[in-house]
C-alpha positions as a printed Julia matrix, in Angstrom:
82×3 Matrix{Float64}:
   0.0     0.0    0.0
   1.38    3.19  -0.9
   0.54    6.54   0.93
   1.42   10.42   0.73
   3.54   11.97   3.4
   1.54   15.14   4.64
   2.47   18.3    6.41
   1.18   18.45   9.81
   2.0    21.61  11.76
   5.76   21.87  11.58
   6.25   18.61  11.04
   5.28   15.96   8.5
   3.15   12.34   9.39
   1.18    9.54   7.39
  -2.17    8.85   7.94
  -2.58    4.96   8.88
  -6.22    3.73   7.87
  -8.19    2.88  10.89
  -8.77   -1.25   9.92
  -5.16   -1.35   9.68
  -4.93    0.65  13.33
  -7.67   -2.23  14.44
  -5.74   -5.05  12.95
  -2.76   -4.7   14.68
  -4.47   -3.63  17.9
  -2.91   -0.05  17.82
  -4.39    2.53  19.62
  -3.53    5.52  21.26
   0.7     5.29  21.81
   3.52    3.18  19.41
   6.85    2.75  19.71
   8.32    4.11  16.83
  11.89    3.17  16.11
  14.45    2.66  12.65
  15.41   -0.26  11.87
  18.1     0.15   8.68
  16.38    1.56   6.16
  13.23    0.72   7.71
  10.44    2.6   10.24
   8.86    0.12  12.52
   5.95    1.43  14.41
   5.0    -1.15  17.52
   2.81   -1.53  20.44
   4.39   -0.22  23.73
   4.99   -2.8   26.07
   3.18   -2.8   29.0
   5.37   -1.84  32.03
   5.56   -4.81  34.88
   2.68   -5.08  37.07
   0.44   -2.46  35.19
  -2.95   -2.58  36.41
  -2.03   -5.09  39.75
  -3.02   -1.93  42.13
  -6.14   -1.65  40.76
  -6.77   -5.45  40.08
  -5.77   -5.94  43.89
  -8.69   -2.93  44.94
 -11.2    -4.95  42.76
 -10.64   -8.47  44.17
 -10.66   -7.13  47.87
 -13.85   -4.97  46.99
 -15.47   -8.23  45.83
 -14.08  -10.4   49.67
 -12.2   -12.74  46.98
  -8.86  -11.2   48.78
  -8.14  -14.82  50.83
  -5.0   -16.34  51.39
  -4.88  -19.68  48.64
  -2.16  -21.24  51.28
  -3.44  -19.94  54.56
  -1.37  -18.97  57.3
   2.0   -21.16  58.38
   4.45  -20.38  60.26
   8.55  -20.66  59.6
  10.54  -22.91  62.15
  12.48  -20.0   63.42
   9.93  -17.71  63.83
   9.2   -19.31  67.63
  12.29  -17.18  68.77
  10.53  -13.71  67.44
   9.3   -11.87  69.49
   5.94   -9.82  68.41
């Protein structure tokens, strides 16, 4: 598929036709990097634990919040004192 390269502002961009936005599951943010010759637009990867805070407020909200392996104690922890 060929497209024109347009002046936008101060700078110049492509328009990308929204099935092909859909199709690779684009949306609001790519990573954008060259590659050779070559631009390669991506989806940003999601940082590490995105969304756990709020996935943690949702399960509590809902009492699934339990501990799976209960509580045990460690061998050593007799000598603690609390």
């Amino acid at each position: 598929m060929k497209t024109t390269i347009r002046r936008m502002g101060n700078s110049h961009g492509v328009l990308i036709p929204k099935p092909i936005l859909a199709q690779l599951g684009l949306e609001d943010e790519v990573e954008m990097q060259i590659e050779g010759n070559t631009l390669v637009l991506r989806r940003p990867q999601k940082k590490a634990r995105e969304g756990w805070a709020e996935a943690s407020q949702s399960i509590a909200a809902v009492g699934d919040d339990r501990l799976v392996m209960g509580e045990f104690p460690n061998a050593d922890d007799v000598e603690f004192i609390w």
